[in-house]
C-alpha positions as CSV (number, residue, x, y, z in Angstrom):
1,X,-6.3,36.4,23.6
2,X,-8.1,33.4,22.4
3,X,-11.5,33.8,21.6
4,X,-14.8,32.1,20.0
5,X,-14.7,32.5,16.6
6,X,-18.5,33.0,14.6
7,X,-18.7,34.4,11.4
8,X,-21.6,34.0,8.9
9,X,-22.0,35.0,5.2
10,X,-18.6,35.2,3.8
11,X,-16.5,33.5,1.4
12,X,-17.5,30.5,-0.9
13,X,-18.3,26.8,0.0
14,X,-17.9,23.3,-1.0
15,X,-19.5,20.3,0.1
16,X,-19.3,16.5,-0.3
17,X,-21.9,14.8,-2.2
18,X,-22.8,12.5,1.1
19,X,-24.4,15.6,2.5
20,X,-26.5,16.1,-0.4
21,X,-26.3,19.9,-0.5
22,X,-28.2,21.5,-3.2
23,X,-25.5,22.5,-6.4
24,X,-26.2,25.7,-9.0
25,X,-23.1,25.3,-10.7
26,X,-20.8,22.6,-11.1
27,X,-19.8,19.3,-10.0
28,X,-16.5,17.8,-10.4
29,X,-15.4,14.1,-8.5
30,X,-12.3,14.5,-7.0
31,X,-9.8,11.3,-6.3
32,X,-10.9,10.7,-3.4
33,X,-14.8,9.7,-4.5
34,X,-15.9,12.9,-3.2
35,X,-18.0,15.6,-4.9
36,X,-17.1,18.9,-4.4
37,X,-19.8,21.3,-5.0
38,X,-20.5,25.5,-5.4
39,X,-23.7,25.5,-3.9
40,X,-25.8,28.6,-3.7
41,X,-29.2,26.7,-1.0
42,X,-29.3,24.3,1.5
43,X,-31.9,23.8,3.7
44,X,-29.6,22.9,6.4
45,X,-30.7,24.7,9.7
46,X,-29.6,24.9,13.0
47,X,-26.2,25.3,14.9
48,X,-23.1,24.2,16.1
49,X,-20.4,24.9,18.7
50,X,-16.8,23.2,18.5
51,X,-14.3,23.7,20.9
52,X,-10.3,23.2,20.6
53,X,-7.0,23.2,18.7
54,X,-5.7,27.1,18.8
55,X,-3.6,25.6,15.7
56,X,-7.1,25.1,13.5
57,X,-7.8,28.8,14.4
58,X,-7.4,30.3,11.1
59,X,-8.9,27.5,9.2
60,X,-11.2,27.5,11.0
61,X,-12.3,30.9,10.4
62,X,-12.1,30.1,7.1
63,X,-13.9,27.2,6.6
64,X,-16.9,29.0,9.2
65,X,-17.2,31.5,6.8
66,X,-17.2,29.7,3.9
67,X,-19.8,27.2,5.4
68,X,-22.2,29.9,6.4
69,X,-22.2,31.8,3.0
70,X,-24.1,28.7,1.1
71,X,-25.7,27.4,4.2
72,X,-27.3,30.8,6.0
73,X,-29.6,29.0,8.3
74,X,-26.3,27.5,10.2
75,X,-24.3,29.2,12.7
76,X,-21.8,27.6,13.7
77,X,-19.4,28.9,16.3
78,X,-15.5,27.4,17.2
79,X,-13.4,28.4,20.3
80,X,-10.0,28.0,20.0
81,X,-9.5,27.2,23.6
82,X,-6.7,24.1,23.7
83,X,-6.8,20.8,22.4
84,X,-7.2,19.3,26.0
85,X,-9.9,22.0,26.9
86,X,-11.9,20.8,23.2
87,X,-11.4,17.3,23.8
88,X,-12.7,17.8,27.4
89,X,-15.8,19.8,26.7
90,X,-16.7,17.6,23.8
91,X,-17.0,14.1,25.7
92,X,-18.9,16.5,28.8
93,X,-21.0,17.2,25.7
94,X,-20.5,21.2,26.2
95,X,-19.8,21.1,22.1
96,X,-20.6,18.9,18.9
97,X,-17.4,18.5,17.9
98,X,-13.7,19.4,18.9
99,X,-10.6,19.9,16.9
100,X,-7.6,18.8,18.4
101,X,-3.6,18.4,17.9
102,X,-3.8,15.1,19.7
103,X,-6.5,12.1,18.5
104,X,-8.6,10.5,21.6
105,X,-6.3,8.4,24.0
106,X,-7.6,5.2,24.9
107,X,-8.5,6.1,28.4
108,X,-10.6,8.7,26.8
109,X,-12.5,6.7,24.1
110,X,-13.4,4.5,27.0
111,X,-15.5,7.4,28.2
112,X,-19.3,7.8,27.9
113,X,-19.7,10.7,25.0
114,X,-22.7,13.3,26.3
115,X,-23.4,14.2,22.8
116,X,-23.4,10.5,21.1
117,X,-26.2,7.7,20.9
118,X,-25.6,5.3,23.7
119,X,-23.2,2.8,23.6
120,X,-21.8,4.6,20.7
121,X,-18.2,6.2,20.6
122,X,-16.6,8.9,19.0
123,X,-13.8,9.2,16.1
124,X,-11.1,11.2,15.3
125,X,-10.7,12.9,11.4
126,X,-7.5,14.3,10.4
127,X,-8.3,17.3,8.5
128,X,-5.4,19.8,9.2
129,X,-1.9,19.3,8.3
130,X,1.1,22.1,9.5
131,X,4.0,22.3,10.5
132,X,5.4,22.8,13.6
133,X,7.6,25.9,13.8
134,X,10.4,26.6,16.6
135,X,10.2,30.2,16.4
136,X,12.6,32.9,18.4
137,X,13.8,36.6,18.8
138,X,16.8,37.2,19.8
139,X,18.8,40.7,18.8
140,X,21.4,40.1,15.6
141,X,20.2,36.6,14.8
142,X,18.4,36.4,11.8
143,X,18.9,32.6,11.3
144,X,19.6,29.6,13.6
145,X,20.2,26.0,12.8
146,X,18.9,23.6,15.8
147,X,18.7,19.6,16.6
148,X,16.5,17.7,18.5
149,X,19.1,17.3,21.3
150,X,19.7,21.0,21.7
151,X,16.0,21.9,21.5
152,X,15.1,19.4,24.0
153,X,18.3,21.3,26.2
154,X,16.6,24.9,25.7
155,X,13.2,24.0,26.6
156,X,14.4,21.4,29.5
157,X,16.2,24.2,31.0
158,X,19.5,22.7,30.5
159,X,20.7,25.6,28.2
160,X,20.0,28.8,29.2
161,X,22.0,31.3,26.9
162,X,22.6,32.3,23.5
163,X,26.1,31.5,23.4
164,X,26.1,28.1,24.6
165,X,28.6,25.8,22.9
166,X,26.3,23.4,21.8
167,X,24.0,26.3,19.7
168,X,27.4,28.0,18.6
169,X,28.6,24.5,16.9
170,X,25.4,24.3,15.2
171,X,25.7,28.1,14.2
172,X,29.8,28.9,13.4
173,X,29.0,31.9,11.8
174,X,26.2,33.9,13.6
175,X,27.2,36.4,16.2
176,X,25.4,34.7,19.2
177,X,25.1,37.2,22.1
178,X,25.2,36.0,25.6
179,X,21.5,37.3,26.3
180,X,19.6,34.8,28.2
181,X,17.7,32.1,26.7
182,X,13.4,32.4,27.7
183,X,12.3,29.1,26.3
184,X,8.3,30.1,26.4
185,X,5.8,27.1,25.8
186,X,2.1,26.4,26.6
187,X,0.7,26.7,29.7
188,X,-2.9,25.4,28.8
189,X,-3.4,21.7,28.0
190,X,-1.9,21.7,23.7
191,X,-1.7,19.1,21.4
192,X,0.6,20.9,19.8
193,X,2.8,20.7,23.0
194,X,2.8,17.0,23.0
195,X,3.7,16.9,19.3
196,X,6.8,18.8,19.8
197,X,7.6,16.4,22.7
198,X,7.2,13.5,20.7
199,X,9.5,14.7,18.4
200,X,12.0,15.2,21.1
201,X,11.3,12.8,22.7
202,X,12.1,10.0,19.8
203,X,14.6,12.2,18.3
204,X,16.5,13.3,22.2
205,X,15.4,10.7,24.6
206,X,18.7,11.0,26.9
207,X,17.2,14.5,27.4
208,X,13.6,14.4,26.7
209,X,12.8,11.8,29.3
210,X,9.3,12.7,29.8
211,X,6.5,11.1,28.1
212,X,4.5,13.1,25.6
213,X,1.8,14.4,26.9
214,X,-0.4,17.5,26.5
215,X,0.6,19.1,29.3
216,X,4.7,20.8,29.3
217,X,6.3,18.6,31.7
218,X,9.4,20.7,32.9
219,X,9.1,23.9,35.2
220,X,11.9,25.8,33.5
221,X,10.9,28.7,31.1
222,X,7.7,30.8,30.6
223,X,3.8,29.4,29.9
224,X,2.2,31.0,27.7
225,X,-1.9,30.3,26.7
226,X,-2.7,29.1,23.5
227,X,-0.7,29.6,20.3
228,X,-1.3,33.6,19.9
229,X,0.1,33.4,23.6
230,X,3.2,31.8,23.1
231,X,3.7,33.8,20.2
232,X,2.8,37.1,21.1
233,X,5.4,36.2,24.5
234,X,7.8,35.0,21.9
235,X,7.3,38.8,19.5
236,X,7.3,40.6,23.2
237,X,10.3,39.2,24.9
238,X,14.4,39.4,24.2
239,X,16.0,36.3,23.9
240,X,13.0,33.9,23.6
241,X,12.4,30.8,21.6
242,X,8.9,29.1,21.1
243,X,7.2,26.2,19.0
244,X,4.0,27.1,17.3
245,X,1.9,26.5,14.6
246,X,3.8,27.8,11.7
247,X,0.8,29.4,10.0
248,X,1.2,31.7,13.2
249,X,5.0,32.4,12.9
250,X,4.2,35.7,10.9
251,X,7.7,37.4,10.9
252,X,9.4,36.2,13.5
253,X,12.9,34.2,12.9
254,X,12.3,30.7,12.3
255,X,14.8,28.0,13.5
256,X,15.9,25.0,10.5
257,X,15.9,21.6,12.3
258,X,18.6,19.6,11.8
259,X,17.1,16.3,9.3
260,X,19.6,13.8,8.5
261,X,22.9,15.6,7.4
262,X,21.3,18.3,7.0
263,X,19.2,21.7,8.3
264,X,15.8,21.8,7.0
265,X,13.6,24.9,6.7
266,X,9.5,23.9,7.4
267,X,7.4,23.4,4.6
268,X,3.7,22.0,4.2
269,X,5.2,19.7,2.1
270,X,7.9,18.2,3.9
271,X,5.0,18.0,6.8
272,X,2.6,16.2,4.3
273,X,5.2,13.9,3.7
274,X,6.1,12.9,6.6
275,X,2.1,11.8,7.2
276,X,2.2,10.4,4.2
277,X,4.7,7.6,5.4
278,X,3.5,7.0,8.6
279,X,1.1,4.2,9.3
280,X,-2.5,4.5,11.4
281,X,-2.5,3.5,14.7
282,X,-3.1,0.0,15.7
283,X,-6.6,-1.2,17.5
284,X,-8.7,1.3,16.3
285,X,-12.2,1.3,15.2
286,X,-12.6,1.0,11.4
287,X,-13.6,5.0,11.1
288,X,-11.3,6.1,13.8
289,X,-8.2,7.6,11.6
290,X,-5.6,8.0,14.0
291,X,-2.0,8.3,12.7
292,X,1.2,7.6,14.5
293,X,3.3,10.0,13.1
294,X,7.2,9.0,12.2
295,X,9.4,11.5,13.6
296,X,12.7,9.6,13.6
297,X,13.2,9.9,9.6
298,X,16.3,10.9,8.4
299,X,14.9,12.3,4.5
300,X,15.8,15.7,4.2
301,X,12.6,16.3,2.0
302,X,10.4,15.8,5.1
303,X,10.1,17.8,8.2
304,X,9.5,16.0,11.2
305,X,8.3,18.4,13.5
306,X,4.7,18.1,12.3
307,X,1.0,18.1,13.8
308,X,-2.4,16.5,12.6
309,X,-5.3,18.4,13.6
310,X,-8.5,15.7,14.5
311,X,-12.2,17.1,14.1
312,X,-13.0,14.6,17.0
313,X,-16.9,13.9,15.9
314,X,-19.7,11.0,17.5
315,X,-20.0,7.7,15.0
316,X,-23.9,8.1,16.0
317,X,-25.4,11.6,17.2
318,X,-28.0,11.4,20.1
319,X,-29.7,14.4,17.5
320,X,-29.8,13.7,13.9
321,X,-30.1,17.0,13.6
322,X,-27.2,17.7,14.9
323,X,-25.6,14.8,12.9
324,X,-26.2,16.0,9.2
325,X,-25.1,19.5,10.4
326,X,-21.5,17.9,11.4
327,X,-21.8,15.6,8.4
328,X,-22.2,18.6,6.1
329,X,-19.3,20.7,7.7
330,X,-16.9,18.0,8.2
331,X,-17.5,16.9,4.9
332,X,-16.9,20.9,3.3
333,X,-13.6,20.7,5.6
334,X,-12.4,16.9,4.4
335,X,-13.5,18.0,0.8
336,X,-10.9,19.8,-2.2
337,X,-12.5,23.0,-1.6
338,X,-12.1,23.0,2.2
339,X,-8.2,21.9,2.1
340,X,-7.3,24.4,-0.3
341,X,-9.1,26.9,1.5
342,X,-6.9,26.0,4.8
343,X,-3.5,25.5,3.0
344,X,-4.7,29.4,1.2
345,X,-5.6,31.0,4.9
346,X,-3.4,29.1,6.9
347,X,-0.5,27.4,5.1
348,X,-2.1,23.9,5.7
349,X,-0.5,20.8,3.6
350,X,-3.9,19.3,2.1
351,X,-4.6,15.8,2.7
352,X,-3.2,13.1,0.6
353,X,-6.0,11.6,-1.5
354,X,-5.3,8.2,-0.3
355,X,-6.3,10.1,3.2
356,X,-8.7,12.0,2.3
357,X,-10.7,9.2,0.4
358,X,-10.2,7.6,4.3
359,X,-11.6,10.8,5.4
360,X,-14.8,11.0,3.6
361,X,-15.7,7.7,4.0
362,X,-15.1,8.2,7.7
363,X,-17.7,11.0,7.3
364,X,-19.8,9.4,5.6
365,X,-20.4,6.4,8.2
366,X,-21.7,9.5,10.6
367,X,-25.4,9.0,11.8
């Protein structure tokens, strides 16, 4: 069961120089133009509630915890309730800031944001970097090799056992039993959902027909709520397959995706570089990062089956207040520290600098 994280005095904390928070020990410039700090005060006071991706769960923790210890006048609390359900409560103005799988759609940046300045809008920061991992259980199969066709099959409903021809091609050697195949996928509004159906849908489009969206499109298989849903249905079940945030596969088997000519295992790298070749999307606002992800490559060294996690923030706070407080957090998050301390808890890729350097500039813009 998802619930709201809050956590205060734990762990360590970094924070870019933009913020101004008040260093003890050392300072060190990173590539990106940011300073990353170990700071022991701050007279930062106050609170703040975010709402969203189930995938930033564990960085999140992290990066809460780490937050509070230098800053003890801050509270901040983050419910991992859904991308859709962040996204939502943020522009209703429920929350300061969301974290989501999915950056704001157009018809959603049209909207009036509760918690920004009028007439102002919001933007979306790429923080968190993971792979997407297409986890199963099923009895006397320790590995399984998989391609975006056969995926989008399973989860379409198309194939609905183990020891369908087109999984036994892919896997001539495993002993696939005929057990029934429980494709289990989320049944709350997920980014991470309409990541995995972008990647079938470019990759499987013959199959994958519908558009990707946030919501699971088919009726076949079993909804599950938020990523500790679909995996604890996934752990609980015989013959299931899911997709989750791989820093939430724990020991569950762990399908290779078929990448090129070959069958690629996930890795934060090969996620990181397949962000790193992918362009920002077009029409945009100058701070609004959005990145339209390439999930067609063929470069066995990248892993296509990849999410990047938004902190979705104003440009211009109605509160000031309110707007140093996300300044200073998104800017720990954005910053060396706070990357390392996700890819440490959570198996994050950390941003390239070129992106980060995008990042904290982004940040920096915030009023």
């Amino acid at each position: 069961m998802d619930i709201p994280v809050k956590f205060s005095r734990f762990g360590r904390v970094a924070v870019v120089a933009a913020v101004a928070a008040v260093a003890l020990t050392s300072c060190a410039a990173n590539e990106g133009g940011a300073t990353a700090t170990s700071a022991a005060a701050s007279d930062l006071k106050g609170s703040l509630a975010g709402s969203g991706a189930s995938s930033q769960g564990s960085a999140q923790e992290a990066w809460v915890a780490a937050f509070q210890t230098s800053n003890p006048d801050v509270t901040i609390n983050y419910s991992p309730d859904g991308s859709g359900a962040g996204r939502k409560a943020f522009i209703a103005g429920g929350v300061q800031f969301a974290g989501s799988d999915s950056a704001l759609s157009d018809e959603e940046l049209s909207s009036t944001f509760a918690a920004c300045a009028a007439d102002t809008k919001a933007i979306d920061l790429p923080v968190y970097i993971s792979p997407i991992a297409v986890i199963f259980n099923v009895e006397g199969v320790d590995e399984l090799n998989l391609d975006a066709a056969t995926i989008a099959k399973i989860f379409a409903g198309q194939i609905t056992s183990w020891d369908d021809p087109a999984i036994v091609a892919l896997n001539p050697e495993a002993k696939l039993p005929s057990t029934p195949i429980t494709a289990v996928h989320r049944s709350d509004d997920s980014g991470t959902t309409k990541n995995f159906a972008d990647y079938l849908n470019k990759n499987a489009p013959d199959v994958w027909t519908a558009e990707p969206a946030d919501t699971f499109p088919f009726q076949s298989g079993e909804g599950a709520k938020g990523t500790s849903g679909v995996v604890d249905t996934v752990k609980g079940g015989t013959g299931t397959i899911g997709y989750a945030d791989a820093s939430k596969a724990g020991d569950l088997g762990v399908a290779k995706i078929k990448v090129g000519e070959e069958f690629v295992e996930y890795s934060a790298e090969g996620a990181a570089a397949v962000v790193e070749g992918s362009p920002l999307v077009e029409g945009r606002e100058a701070n609004d990062i959005a990145i339209k992800l390439d999930r067609e490559t063929t470069d066995a060294t990248h892993y296509p089956i990849v999410l990047v996690s938004y902190l979705i923030a104003c440009q211009e706070y109605a509160d000031p207040k309110v707007a140093d407080l996300v300044k200073a957090y998104a800017g720990y998050i954005a910053s060396d520290a706070g990357q390392e301390e996700a890819a440490k808890s959570a198996g994050a890729a950390p941003l390239s600098a070129d992106l980060a350097k995008k990042v904290q500039d982004a940040i920096a813009s915030i009023k």
